[in-house]
N, C-alpha and C positions, 0 to 999 in steps of 0.2 A: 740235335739229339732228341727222339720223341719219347712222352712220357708214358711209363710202364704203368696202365692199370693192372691190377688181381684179376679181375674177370679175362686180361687176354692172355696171360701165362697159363700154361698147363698146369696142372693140378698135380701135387704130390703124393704119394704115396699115402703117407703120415696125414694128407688131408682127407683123404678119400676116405680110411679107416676110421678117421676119428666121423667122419659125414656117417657115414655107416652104421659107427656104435650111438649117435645122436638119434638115427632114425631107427633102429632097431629097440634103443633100452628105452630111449624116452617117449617119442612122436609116437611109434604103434600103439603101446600100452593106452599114453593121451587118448588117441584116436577112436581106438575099440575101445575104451570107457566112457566117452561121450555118445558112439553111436549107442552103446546098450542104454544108457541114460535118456536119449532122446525115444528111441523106441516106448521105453518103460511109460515115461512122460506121453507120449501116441495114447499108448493103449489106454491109461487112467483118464483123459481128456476124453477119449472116444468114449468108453463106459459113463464117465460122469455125463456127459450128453443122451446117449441111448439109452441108456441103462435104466435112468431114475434112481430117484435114491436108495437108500439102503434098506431094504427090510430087515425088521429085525423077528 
């Protein structure tokens, strides 16, 4: 009798929806708020280098 992983059975319904609601509610949001954060972070790095400092 061989044994049954998860990875070789097809995938349910109920799995695929709840995969879905994980990568829609949670990962994307995650995702696109890291990329704006690391951009934001670019830009202030780049400035503090070129820029010089602040005039007042």
């Amino acid at each position: 009798m061989p044994a049954h992983h998860p990875s070789t059975e097809p995938s349910t319904k109920k799995e695929e929806r709840r995969s879905f609601a994980f990568l829609t509610i949670v990962m994307a949001p995650v995702l696109s708020g890291l990329l704006i954060a690391a951009y934001g972070f670019l830009v202030w790095f780049y400035q503090m280098l070129f820029s010089g400092p602040p005039h007042a």
